[in-house]
C-alpha positions as a printed Julia matrix, in Angstrom:
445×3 Matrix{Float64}:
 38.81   14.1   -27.61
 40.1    10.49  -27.06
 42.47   11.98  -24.74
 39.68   13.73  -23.09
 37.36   10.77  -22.11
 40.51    8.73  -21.24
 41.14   11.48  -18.5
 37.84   11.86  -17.4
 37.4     7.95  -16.97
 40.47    7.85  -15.05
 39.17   10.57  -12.42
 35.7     8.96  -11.81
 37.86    5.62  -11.1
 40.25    7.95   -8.61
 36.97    9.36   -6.82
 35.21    6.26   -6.53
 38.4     4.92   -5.62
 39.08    7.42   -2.73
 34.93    7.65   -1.73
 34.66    3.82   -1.21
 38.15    2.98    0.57
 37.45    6.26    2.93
 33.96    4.98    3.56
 34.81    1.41    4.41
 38.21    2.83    6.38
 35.78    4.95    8.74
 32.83    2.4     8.52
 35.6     0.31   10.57
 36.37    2.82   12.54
 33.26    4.45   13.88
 31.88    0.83   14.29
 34.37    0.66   17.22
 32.69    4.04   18.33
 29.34    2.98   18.11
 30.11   -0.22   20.07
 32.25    1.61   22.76
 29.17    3.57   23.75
 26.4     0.77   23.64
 27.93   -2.64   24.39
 31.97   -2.76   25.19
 31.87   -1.5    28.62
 29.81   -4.3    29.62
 31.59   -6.97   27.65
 35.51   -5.84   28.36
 35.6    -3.69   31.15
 32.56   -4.75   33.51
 34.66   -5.08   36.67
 35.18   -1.3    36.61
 31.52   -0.77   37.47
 28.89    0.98   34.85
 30.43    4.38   35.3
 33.66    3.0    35.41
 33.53    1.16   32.75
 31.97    3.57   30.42
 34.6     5.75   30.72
 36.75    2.98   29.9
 35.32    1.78   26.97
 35.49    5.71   26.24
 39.29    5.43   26.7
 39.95    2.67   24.71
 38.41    4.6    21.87
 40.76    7.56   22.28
 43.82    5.31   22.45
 44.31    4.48   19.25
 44.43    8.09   18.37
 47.7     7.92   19.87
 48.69    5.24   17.42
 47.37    7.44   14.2
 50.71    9.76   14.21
 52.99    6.26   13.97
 51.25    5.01   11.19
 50.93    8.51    9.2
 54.59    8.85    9.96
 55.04    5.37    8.29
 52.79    5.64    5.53
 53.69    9.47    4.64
 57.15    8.59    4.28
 56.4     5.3     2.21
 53.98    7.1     0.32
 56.26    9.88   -0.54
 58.66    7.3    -2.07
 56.85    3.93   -3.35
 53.53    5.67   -4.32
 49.9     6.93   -2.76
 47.69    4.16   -4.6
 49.9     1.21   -2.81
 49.99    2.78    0.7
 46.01    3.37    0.21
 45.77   -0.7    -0.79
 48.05   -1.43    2.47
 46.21    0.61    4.86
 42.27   -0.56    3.63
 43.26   -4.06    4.44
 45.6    -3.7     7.81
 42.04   -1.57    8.54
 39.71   -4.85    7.66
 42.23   -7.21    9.61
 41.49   -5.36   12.87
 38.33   -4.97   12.79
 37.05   -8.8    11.67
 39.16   -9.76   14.25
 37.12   -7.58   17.04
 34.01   -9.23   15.41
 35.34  -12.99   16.76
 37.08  -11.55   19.59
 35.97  -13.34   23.32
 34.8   -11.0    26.25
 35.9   -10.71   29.26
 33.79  -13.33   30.77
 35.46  -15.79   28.47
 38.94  -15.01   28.95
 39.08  -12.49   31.78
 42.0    -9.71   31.26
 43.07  -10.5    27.84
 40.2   -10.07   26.73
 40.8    -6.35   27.62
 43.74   -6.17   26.27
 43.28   -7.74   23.26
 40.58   -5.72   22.19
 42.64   -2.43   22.92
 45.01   -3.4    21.07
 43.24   -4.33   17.92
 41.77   -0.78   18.22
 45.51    0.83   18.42
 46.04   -1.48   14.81
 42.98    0.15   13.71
 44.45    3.73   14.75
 47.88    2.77   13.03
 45.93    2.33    9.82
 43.59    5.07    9.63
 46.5     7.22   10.03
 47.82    6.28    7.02
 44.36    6.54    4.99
 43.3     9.84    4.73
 46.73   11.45    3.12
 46.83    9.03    0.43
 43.11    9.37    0.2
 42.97   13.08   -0.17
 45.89   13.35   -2.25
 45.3    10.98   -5.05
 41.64   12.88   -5.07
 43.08   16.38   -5.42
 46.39   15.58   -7.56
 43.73   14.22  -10.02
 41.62   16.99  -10.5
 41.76   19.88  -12.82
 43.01   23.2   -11.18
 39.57   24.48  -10.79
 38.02   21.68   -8.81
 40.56   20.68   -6.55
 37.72   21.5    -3.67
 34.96   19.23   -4.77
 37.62   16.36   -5.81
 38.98   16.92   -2.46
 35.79   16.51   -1.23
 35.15   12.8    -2.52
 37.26   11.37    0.43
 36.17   13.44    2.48
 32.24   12.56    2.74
 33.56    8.48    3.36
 33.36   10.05    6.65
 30.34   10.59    7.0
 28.8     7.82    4.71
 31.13    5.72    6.67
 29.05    7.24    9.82
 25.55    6.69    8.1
 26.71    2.59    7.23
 27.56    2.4    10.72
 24.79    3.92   12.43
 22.33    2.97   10.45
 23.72   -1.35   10.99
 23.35   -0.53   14.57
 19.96    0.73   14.27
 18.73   -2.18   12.23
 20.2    -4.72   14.99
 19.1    -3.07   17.93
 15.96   -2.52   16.57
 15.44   -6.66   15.35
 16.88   -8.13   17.89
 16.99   -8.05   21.93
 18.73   -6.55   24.23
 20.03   -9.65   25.32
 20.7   -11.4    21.95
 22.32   -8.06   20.6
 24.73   -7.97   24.11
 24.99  -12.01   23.56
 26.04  -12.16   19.5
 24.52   -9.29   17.85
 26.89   -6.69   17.99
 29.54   -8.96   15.89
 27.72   -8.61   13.09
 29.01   -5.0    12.13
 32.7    -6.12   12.8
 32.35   -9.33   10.33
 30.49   -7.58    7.71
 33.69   -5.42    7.36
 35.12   -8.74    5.17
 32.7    -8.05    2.32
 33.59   -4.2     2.07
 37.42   -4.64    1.92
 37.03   -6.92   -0.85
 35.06   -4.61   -2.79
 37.21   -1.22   -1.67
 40.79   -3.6    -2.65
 39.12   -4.85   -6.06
 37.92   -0.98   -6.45
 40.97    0.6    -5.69
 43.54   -1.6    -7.24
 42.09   -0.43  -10.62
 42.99    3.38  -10.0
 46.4     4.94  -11.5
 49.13    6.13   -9.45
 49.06   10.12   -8.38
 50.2    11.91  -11.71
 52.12   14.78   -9.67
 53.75   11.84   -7.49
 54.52    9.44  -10.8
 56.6    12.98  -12.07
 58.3    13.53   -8.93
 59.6     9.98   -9.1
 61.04   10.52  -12.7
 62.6    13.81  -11.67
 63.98   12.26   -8.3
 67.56   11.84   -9.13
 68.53   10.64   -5.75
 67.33    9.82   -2.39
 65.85   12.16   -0.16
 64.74   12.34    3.02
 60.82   13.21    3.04
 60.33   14.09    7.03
 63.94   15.56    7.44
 63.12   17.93    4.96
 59.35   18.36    6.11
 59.97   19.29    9.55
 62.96   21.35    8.99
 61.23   23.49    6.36
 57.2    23.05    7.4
 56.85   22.63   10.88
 54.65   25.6    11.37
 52.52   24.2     8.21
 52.38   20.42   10.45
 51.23   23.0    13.55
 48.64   24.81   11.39
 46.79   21.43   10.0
 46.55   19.8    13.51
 44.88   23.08   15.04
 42.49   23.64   12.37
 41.31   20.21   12.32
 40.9    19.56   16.23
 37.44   21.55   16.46
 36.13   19.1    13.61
 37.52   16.29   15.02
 36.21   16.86   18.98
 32.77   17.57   17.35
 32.54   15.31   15.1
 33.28   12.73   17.27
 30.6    13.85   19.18
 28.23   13.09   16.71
 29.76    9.87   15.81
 29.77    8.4    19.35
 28.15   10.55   22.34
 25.33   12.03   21.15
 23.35    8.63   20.7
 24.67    7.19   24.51
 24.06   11.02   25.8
 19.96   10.79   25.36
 19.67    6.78   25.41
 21.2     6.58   28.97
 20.92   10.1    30.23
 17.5    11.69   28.66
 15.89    8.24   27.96
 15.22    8.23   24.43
 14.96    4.49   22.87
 18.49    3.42   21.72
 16.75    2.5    18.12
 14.98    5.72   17.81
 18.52    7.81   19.15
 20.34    5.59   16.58
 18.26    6.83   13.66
 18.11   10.21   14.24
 21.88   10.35   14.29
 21.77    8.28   10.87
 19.42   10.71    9.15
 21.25   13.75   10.58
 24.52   12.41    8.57
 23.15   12.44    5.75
 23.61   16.83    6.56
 27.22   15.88    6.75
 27.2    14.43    3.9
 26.11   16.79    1.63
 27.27   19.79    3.01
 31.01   18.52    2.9
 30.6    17.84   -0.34
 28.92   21.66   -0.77
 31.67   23.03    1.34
 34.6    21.44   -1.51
 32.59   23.02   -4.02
 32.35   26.35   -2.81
 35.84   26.89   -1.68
 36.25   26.26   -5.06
 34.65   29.55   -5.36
 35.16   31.59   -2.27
 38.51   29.98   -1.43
 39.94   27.7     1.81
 40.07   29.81    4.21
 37.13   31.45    3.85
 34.77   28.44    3.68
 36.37   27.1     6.74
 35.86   30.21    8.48
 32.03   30.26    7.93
 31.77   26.57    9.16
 33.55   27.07   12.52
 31.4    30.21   13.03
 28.32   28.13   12.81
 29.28   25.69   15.04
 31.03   28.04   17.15
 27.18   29.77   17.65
 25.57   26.18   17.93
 27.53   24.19   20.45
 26.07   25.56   23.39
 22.78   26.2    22.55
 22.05   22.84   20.57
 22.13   20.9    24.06
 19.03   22.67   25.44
 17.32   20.58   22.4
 18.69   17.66   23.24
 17.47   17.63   26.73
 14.73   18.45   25.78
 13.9    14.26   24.69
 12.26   15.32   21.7
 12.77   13.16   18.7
 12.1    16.19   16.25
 14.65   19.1    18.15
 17.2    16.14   18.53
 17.2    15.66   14.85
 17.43   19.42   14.77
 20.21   19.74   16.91
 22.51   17.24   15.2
 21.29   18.72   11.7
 22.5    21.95   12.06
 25.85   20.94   13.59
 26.37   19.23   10.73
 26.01   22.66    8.22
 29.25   23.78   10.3
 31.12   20.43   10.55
 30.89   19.87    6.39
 31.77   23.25    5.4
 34.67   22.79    7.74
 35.61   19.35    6.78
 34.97   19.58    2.69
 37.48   22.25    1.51
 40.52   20.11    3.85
 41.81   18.1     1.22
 42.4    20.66   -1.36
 44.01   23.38    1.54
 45.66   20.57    3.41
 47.42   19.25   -0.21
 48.01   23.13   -1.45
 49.78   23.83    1.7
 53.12   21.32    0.87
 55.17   20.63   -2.15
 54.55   17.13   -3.45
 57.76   15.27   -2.18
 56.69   15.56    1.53
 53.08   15.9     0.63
 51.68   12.78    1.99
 53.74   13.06    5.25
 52.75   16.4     5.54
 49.03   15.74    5.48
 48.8    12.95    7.22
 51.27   13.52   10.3
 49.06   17.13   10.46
 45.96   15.4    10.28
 46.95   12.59   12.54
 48.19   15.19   15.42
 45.04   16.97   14.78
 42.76   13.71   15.66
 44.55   13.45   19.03
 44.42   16.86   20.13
 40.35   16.99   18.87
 38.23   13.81   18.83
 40.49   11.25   19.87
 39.48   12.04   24.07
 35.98   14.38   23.06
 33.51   11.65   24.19
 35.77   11.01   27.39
 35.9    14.65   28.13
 32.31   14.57   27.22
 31.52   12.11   29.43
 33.9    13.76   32.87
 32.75   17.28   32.35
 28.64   15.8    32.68
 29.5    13.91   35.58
 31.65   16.44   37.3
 29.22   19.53   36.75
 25.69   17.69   35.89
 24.95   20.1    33.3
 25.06   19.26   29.56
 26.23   22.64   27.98
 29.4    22.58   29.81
 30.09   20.31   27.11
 29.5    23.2    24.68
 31.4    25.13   26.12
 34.08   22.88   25.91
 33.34   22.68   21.69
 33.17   26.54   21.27
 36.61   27.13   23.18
 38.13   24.27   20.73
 36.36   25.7    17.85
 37.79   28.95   18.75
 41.15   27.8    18.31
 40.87   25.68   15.26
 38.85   29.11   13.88
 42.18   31.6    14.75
 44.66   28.77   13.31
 43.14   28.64    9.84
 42.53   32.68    9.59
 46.37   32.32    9.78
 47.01   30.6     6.22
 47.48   32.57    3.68
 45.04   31.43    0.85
 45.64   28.77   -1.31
 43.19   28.35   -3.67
 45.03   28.3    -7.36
 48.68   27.15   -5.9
 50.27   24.97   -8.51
 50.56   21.18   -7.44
 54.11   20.78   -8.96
 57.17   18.94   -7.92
 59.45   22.2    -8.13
 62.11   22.74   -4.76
 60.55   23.6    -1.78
 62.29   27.55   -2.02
 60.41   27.39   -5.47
 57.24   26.79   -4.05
 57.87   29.48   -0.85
 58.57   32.07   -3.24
 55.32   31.94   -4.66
 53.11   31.44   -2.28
 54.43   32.86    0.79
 52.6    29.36    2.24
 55.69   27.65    3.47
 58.68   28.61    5.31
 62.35   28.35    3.95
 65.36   27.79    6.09
């Protein structure tokens, strides 16, 4: 019994652990997306002209992406070796650093160029450590839970997203809404960046109380000698590192759309009020939210695959016709129209944790999930509002953007009917042949 309660305490300190560090992580990050579309093009790249420097600002967003890879790469391999809990410590405050910084950072009428620069590459630093977040995140969550709930464990990390989102959004919403146009353009818009110094505090006091990965503290006493994590992960699981990055892309483009177009699209191109755009995306999240956390639960029940299946078929019928609602300039079919998307994007974001952390043996794990999941970013939302943003001005018509969703969702849809189920693989430290033998998951040499 004592036993018991001392596990059960432990996991509630690994989920809030995971659910706060993810949340502040992305709170960071989408801040940077929320600023891109409302105020950055003016302050850093104003020479370029509005369209110009929209796209721009747009740009600078995607860059990072590039960045995520590198820092996955470094914090998989570190992970696999020192420990999740320390690379998750590392990552929340390199995050923090970057984005404070942004908050005191002088535009380019203060400092011309530099100003530019500086700001892009505080947003690559931020990329560098987000790409080392969500492994560690996701597996501490799922190497904690009991075989039966790796899905909704998994899941706890996985809806920082979007409360990350809703804390970002919904700071936005409260400054534009308080304060002018000119006072949020002159000072305002800081505010999100600094406010980023009291949540690392709380997410490092949070997470330094959590316990080391149990499956990664037993591969370190059976690890006899060194290894080498992403030798031995891209010789024997490169099609596994293909796999994650496809299936995640269609989540990523469209998610990104919610994070950072949608509320631009219909403030500067249907002329809804910036405040009113700004809460409707808010109170859509809150859809994300708790169908991500419905979507861990039930592939708990209906297994991976299958839940991620039903979630890119819903968005796969919505991304087309969900623009027609948004031109519409309705407040009500706006909120509609994000809603709904967000039924498909949690049922396709929940269950990733648990199939992502099934899909590798534990001593390339963390590189495994986080290089796949990094790779995935790029090739999905890393460019989506950019893309977004050329395909409206090249053909004037808003559902060529939905188009542009359903032929991504298509392919993250085929790439994750191609994995053989996981649901009920044993998270063990046994040999890599060990693990290929039964599940048929991974390839052998």
């Amino acid at each position: 019994m004592a036993d018991t309660a001392v596990r059960r305490r432990e996991e509630r300190r690994v989920l809030a652990g995971t659910l706060v560090g993810t949340t502040i992580e992305w709170y960071d990050f989408f801040i940077y997306a929320q600023a891109a579309g409302l105020v950055f093009g003016q302050l850093f790249f104003a020479p370029l002209g509005p369209t110009g420097a929209q796209i721009a600002a747009w740009a600078s967003l995607g860059i990072s992406f590039l960045f995520r890879p590198l820092g996955a790469v470094i914090a998989g391999h570190l992970g696999d070796r020192i420990g999740r809990k320390k690379m998750l410590v590392l990552t929340l405050i390199l995050m923090g650093l970057a984005t404070s910084l942004i908050g005191v950072l002088p535009t380019y009428a203060d400092i011309g160029i530099m100003a530019t620069v500086l700001l892009v590459l505080l947003r690559v630093l931020q990329g560098f450590s987000a790409g080392g977040e969500w492994g560690g995140a996701a597996l501490m969550s799922v190497e904690h839970a009991p075989a039966g709930k790796r899905g909704l464990f998994g899941a706890y990390p996985q809806i920082g997203v979007p409360v990350g989102m809703i804390l970002a959004t919904f700071t936005m919403w409260v400054l534009t809404s308080s304060l002018s146009e000119a006072d949020f353009l002159a000072w305002g818009w800081r505010v999100p960046f600094l406010f980023s110094i009291v949540l690392i505090v709380v997410g490092y006091l949070i997470r330094r109380a959590v316990e080391e990965s149990p499956i990664f503290t037993e591969l370190q006493q059976r690890r006899t000698e060194s290894s080498a994590p992403l030798k031995t992960l891209f010789r024997h699981h490169s099609r596994e590192v293909v796999l994650t990055a496809l299936i995640f892309i269609a989540n990523n483009a469209a998610g990104y759309l919610l994070i950072a177009f949608f509320t631009t699209y219909v403030s500067t191109v249907v002329g809804m009020p910036r405040p009113t755009a700004l809460l409707m995306t808010t109170l859509a999240s809150f859809g994300w939210l708790i169908f991500t956390m419905f979507g861990g639960w039930l592939s708990d029940r209906i297994g991976r695959v299958r839940t991620f299946q039903i979630g890119y078929a819903l968005i796969a019928v919505w991304s087309i016709p969900m623009w027609f609602l948004i031109d519409s300039g309705n407040v009500a079919l706006f909120f509609i129209a994000l809603f709904v998307l967000t039924i498909g994007l949690g049922l396709s974001y929940g269950p990733q944790s648990a199939l992502y952390a099934e899909m590798f043996p534990a001593d390339v794990r963390y590189s495994g999930v986080s290089i796949g999941y990094a790779l995935g970013a790029i090739l999905g939302g890393a460019f989506a509002p950019l893309i977004a943003e050329l395909l409206l001005s090249s053909t004037g018509n808003s559902w060529s953007i939905g188009v542009y969703v359903l032929a991504i969702t298509l392919v993250s849809l085929v790439a994750v009917s191609l994995v053989k189920e996981t649901r009920g693989v044993a998270l063990d430290t046994q040999s890599v042949e060990v693990v290929a033998a039964r599940t048929g998951a991974v390839k052998t040499r």
